[in-house]
C-alpha positions as CSV (number, residue, x, y, z in Angstrom):
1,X,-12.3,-9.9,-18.2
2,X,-15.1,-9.2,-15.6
3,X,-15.9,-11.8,-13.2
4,X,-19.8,-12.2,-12.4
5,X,-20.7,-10.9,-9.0
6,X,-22.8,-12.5,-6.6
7,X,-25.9,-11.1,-4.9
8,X,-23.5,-8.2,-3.2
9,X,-23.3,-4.6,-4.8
10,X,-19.7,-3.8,-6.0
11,X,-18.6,-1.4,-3.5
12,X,-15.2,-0.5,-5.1
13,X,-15.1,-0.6,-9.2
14,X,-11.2,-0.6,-10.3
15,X,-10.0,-1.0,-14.2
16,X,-6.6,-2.2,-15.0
17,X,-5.0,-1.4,-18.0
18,X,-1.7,-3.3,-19.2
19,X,0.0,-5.1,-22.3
20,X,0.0,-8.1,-19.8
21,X,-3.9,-8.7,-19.0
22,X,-3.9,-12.5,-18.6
23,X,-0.9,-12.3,-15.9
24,X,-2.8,-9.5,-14.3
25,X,-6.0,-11.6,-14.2
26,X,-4.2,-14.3,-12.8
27,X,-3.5,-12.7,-9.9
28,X,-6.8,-11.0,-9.0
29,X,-8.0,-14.5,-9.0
30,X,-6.7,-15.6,-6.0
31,X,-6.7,-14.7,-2.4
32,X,-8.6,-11.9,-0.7
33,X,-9.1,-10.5,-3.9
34,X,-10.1,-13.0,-5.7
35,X,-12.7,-13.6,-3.2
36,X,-13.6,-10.1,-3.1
37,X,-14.4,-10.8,-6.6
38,X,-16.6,-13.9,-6.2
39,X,-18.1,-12.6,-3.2
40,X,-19.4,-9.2,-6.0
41,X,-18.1,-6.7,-2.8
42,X,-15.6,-5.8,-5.6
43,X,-15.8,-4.8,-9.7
44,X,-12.3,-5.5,-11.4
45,X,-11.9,-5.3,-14.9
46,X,-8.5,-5.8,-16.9
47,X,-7.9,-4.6,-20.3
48,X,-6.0,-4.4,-23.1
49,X,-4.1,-1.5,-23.8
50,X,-3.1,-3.5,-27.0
51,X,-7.0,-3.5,-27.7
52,X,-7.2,-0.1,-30.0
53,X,-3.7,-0.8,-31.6
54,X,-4.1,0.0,-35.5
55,X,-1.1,-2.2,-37.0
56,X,-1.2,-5.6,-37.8
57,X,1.6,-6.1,-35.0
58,X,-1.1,-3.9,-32.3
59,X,2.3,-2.0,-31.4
60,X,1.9,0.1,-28.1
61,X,5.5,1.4,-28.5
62,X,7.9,3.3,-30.8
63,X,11.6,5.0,-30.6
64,X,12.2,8.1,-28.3
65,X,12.5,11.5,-30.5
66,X,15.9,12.3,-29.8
67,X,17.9,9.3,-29.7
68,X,18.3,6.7,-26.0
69,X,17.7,3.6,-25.0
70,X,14.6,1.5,-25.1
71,X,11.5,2.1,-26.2
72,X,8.3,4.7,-25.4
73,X,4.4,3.8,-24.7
74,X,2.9,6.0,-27.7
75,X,0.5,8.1,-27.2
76,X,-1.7,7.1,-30.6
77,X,-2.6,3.4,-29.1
78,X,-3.1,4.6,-25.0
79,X,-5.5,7.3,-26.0
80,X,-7.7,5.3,-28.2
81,X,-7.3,3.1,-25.7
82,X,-8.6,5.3,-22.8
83,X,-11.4,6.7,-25.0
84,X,-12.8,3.8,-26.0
85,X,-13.0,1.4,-22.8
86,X,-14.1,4.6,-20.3
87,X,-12.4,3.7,-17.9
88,X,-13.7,5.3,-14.4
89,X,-12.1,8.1,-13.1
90,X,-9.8,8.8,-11.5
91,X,-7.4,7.4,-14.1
92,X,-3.5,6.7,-12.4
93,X,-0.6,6.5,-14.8
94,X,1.8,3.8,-12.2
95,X,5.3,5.5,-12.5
96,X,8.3,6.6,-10.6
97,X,6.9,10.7,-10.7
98,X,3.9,10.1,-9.0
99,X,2.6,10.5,-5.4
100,X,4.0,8.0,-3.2
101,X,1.2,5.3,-2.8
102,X,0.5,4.3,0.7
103,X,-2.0,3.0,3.6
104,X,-3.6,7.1,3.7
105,X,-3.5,6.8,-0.2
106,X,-5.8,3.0,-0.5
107,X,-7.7,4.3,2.0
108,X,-9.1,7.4,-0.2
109,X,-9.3,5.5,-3.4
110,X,-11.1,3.0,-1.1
111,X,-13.5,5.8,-0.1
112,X,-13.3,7.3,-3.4
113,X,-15.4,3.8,-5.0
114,X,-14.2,3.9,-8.3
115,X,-10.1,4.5,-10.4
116,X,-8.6,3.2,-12.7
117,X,-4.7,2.2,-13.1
118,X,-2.6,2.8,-16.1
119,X,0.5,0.4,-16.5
120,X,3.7,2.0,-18.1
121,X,6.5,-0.4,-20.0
122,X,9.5,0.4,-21.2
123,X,11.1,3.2,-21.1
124,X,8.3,5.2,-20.0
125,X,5.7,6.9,-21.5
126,X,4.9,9.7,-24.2
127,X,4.9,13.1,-22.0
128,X,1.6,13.9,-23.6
129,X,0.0,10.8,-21.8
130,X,1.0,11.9,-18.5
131,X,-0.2,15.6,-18.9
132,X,-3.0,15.2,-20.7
133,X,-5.0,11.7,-20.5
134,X,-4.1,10.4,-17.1
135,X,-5.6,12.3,-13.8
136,X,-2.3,11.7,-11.5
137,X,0.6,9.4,-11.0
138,X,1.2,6.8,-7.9
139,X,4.7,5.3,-7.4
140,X,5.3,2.7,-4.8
141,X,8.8,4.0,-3.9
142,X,12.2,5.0,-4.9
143,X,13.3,1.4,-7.5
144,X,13.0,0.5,-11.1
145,X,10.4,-1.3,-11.9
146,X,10.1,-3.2,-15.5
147,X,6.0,-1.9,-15.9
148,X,3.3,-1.1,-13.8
149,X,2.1,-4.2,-13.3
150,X,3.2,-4.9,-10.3
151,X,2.6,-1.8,-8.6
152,X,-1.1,-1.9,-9.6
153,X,-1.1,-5.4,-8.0
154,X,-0.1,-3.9,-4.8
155,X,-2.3,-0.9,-5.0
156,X,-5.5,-3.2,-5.8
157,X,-4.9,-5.5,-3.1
158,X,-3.8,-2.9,-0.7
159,X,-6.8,-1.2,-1.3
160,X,-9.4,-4.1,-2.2
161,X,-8.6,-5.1,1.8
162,X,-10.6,-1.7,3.0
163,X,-13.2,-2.2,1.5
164,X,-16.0,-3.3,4.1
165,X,-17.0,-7.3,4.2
166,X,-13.8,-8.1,2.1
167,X,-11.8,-9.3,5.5
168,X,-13.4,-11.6,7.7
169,X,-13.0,-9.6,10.4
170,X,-13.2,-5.8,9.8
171,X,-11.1,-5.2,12.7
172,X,-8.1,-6.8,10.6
173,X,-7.8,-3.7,8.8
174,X,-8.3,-1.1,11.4
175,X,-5.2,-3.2,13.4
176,X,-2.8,-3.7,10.7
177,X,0.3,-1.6,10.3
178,X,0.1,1.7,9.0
179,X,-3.9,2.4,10.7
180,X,-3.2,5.3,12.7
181,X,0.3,5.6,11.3
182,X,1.7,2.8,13.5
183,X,3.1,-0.3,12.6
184,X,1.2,-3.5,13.7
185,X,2.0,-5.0,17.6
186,X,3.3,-8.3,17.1
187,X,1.6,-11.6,16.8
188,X,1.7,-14.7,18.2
189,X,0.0,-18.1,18.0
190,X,0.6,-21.9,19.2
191,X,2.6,-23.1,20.8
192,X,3.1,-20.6,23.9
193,X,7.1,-22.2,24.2
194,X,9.1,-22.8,21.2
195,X,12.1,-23.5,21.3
196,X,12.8,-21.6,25.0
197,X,11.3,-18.6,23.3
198,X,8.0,-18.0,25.3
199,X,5.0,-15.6,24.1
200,X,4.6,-13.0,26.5
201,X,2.4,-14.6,29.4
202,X,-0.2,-11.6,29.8
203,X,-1.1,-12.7,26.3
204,X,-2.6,-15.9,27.7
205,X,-4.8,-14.7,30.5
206,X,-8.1,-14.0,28.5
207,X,-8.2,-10.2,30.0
208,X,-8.7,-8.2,26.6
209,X,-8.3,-5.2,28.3
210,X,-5.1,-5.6,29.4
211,X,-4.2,-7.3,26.1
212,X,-5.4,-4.3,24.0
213,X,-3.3,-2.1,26.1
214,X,-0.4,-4.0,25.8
215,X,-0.7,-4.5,22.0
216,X,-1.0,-0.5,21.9
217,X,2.3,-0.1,23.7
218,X,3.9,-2.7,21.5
219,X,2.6,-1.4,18.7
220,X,4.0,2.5,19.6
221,X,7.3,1.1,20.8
222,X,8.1,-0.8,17.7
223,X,6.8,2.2,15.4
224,X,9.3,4.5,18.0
225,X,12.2,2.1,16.9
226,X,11.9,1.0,13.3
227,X,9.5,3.8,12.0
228,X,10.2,7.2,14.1
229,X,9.0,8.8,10.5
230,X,5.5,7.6,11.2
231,X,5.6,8.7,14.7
232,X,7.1,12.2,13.3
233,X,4.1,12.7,11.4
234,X,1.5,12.0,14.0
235,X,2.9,14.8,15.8
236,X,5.3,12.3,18.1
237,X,3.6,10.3,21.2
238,X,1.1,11.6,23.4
239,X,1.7,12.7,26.8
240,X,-0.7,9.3,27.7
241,X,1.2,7.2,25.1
242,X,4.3,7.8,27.0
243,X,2.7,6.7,30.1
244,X,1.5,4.0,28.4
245,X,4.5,3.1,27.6
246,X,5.9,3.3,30.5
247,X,3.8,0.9,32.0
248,X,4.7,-1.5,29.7
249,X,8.6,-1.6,30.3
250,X,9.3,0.4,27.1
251,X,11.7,2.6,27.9
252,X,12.7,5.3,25.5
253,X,15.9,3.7,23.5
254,X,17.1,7.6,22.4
255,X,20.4,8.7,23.9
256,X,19.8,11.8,26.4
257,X,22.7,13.7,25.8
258,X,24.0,15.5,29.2
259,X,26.3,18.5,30.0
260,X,28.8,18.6,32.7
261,X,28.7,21.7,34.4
262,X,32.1,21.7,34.6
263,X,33.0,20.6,31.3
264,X,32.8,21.7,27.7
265,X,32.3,18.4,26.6
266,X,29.1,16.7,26.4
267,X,28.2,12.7,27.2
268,X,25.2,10.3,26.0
269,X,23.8,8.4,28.8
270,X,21.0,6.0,28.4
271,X,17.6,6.0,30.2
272,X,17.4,3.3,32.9
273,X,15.4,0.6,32.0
């Protein structure tokens, strides 16, 4: 299920493999992607896993050994699978054990220009698949998912959008949340009142320096309040990101916890703002 490129060489080259290929497909139609696609800055090819099945029924599953719920990908189908499409390597089984996808993960498969994603179903997949066809495992997070699908989705797009040319603006990526381990500043557009609630005026002025330091303060204080985790492993703010902050009116919302001399008990008091 290749789509013809244009004049552009593929920069990123990404095979999907899933019992679902036609939902998959749809998908990587549309949107960024899908013009990714058109565009040729992107190679994405969705395959079959059914493809090398050997019944009449092209089963992909069968019964756990020891008894439970559900049903297993086998290991017979997957294989032949995997040996005769060649897919590109790296090869990612899309499961709940793997290494926690993220914006540091798409950006080295990004930089890496070539993987491949394997979609589990069911109730999992045969042991032997995981250890010895597949070169990792990504998960998206801690939930159940019903198969891969829709994790490879996100890891496609999420990654498709670094590659150069794909956004219209290359900056779009380099602002976004995550870059730099900080969520995104927050965005406004037309009108500048709505409903009494104003967009903040130095936004209006035309003076990008002082709106590219205000979107970096924004951007740090939100990540301070929703994502200290981010912040954490940066290495916390610099001494000139707190001053920036400062500037900005952000004071820091942590309690400071105090001691009165004279007392064994201890207060929180808030910083001024």
């Amino acid at each position: 299920m290749n789509r013809p490129g244009g004049a552009n060489v593929a920069r990123l080259r990404v095979q999907v493999l899933t019992i679902f290929p036609d939902a998959v497909s749809a998908f990587l139609d549309v949107g960024v992607v899908g013009r990714a696609r058109t565009a040729g800055l992107v190679e994405l090819v969705v395959s079959d896993l059914r493809s090398a099945a050997s019944d009449p029924h092209r089963s992909v599953d069968d019964a756990p050994f020891g008894g439970g719920p559900g049903m297993v990908l086998a290991p017979e189908p997957v294989f032949a699978a995997v040996e005769a499409l060649r897919p590109p390597r790296p090869l990612l089984l899309l499961g709940p054990a793997g290494r926690r996808f993220d914006q540091r993960v798409a950006a080295e498969l990004a930089e890496a220009g070539a993987f491949s994603l394997l979609c589990g179903r069911y109730e999992g997949v045969d042991e032997r698949i995981a250890s010895h066809l597949v070169d990792g495992e990504l998960s998206l997070g801690d939930f159940v998912l019903a198969g891969g699908e829709v994790a490879a989705l996100a890891v496609v797009e999420a990654t498709v959008r670094l590659v150069p040319g794909v956004l219209g603006n290359d900056r779009s990526s380099v602002d976004e949340s995550f870059a730099d381990d900080l969520l995104e500043y927050p965005q406004y557009t037309r009108p500048a009142s709505f409903r009494s609630l104003e967009v903040p005026p130095l936004l209006l002025t035309g003076d990008h320096a002082k709106i590219a330091a205000w979107r970096r303060a924004a951007a740090l204080a939100r990540t301070r309040e929703r994502r200290p985790d981010l912040l954490a492993r940066r290495g916390g703010l610099s001494p000139d990101e707190e001053r920036l902050l400062a500037a900005h009116g952000y004071a820091d919302p942590r309690p400071v916890t105090t001691v009165d001399p004279g007392s064994d008990l201890s207060h929180e008091e808030r910083p001024a703002p």
